[in-house]
N, C-alpha and C positions, 0 to 999 in steps of 0.2 A: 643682255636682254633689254634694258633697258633706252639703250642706243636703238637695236630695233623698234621696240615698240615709237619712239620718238621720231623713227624714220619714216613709219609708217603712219604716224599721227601727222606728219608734215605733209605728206602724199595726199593724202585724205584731205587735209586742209587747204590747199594748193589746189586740189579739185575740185573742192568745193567752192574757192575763190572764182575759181575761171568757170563757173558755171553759173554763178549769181555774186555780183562784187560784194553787194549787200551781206554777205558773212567772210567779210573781209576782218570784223571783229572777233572774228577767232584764231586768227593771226596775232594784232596786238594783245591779244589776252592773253596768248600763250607766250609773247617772251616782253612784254612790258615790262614787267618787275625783273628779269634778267637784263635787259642790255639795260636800265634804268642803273641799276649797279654798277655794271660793267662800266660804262661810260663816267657812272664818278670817280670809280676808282683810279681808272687811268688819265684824268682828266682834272681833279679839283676844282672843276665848275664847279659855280653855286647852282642850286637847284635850279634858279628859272633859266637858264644856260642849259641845265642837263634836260630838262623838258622838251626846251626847242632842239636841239637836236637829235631826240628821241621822236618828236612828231618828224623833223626832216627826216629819217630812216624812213618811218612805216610810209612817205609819201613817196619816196626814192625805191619803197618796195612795192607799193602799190601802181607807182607809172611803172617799171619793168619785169612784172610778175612775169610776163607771156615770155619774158627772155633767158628765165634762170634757169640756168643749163643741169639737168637731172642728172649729170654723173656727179655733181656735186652736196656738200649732204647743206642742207637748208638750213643748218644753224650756224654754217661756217658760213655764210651767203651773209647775213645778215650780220652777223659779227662785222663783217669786213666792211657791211656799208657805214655800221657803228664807228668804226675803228678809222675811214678815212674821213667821214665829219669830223671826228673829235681832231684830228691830225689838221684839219685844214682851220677848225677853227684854231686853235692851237696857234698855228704859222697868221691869223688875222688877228691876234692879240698879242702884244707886245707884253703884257703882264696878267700872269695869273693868279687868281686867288685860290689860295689851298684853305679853304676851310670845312672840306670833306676829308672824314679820317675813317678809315679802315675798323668796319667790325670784328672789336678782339676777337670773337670766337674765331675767327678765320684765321687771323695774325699767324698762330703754330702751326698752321698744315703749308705754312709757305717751307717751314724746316723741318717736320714732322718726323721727318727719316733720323735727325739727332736729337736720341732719346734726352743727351746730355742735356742740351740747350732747350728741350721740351719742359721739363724738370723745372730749370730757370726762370723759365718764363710763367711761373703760376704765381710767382708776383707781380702785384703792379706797378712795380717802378722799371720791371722787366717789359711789361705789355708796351708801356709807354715808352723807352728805350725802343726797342723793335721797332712800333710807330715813326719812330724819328728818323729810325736808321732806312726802313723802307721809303719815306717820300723824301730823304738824300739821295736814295738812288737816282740814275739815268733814266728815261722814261723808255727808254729799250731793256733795260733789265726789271725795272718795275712793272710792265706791261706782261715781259711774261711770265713772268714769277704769278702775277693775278690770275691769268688765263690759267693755266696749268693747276695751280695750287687752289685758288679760290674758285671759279669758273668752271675749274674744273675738267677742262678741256683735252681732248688727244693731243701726242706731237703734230699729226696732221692735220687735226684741224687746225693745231695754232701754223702750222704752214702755210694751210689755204687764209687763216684772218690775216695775217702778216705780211704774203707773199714770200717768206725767206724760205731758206733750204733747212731740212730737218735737221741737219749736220750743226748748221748756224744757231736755229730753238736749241739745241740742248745745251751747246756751249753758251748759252746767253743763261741760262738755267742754271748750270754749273756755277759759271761766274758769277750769280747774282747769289746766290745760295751761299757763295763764299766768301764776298762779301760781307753779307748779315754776319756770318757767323764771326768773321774775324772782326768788325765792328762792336757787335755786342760782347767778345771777349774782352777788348778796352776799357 
């Protein structure tokens, strides 16, 4: 129900966009504080880094609005413009600083399915462990372990943010989940 309603709130706000650009701020207000996340997560920019390419999305959504093709759902649109900034600034810096770290509350629903290692994890030498062991990961299985887990996201939409094949999201899901787990058993 909720997907609905979000589809239909996009619709509406898309129309409203192409009707007067001037509530084009109903757009950034509705996923600011979401790709703002997103983009740290998978990125370890410092804040004025995650800024500027949060304003380059809404401009890169803003010049192609008249283009975004409606069989597609609008949060995966915009994911994906998230997702190749950060990727391209990523390949223009030769060093990155990680000094964004993942909010605990989230950390557990990356493994939430083992009750066992749920359990574990309510202390904090545990929280902090997990922490270390997620931004060791590859940024192909840290990426979607976020989406999915934290994000919150469908396999398809992480499809359409990613361009992979659904086949490829899970086993990347799988392995990364396996990962963790066999990491934090160490």
């Amino acid at each position: 129900m909720e997907e609905e309603e979000q589809l239909s709130d996009d619709a509406l706000m898309i129309e409203l966009i192409n009707k007067d650009k001037n509530n084009f701020y109903l757009l950034t207000n509705a996923y600011k504080d979401k790709l703002e996340r997103y983009i740290k997560r998978i990125s370890f920019f410092a804040q004025a880094e995650v800024e500027d390419i949060l304003q380059e999305v809404f401009i890169k959504v803003y010049i192609n609005l008249n283009s975004f093709d409606k069989s597609l759902k609008f949060s995966s649109w915009i994911y994906r413009i998230a997702h190749n900034l950060v990727i391209d600034k990523i390949r223009k810096n030769s060093k990155r600083t990680r000094d964004v770290s993942i909010d605990d509350e989230y950390l557990s629903l990356i493994i939430k399915s083992n009750e066992d290692l749920h359990v574990d994890l309510v202390n904090r030498e545990s929280v902090e462990k997990l922490k270390n062991v997620i931004f060791g990961l590859s940024d192909s299985y840290r990426e979607v372990l976020i989406l999915r887990f934290i994000e919150e996201k469908s396999y398809e939409e992480i499809c359409d943010i990613l361009k992979k094949p659904k086949g490829t999201i899970a086993a990347l899901i799988n392995k990364g989940r396996k990962i963790i787990k066999e990491k934090l058993v160490l």
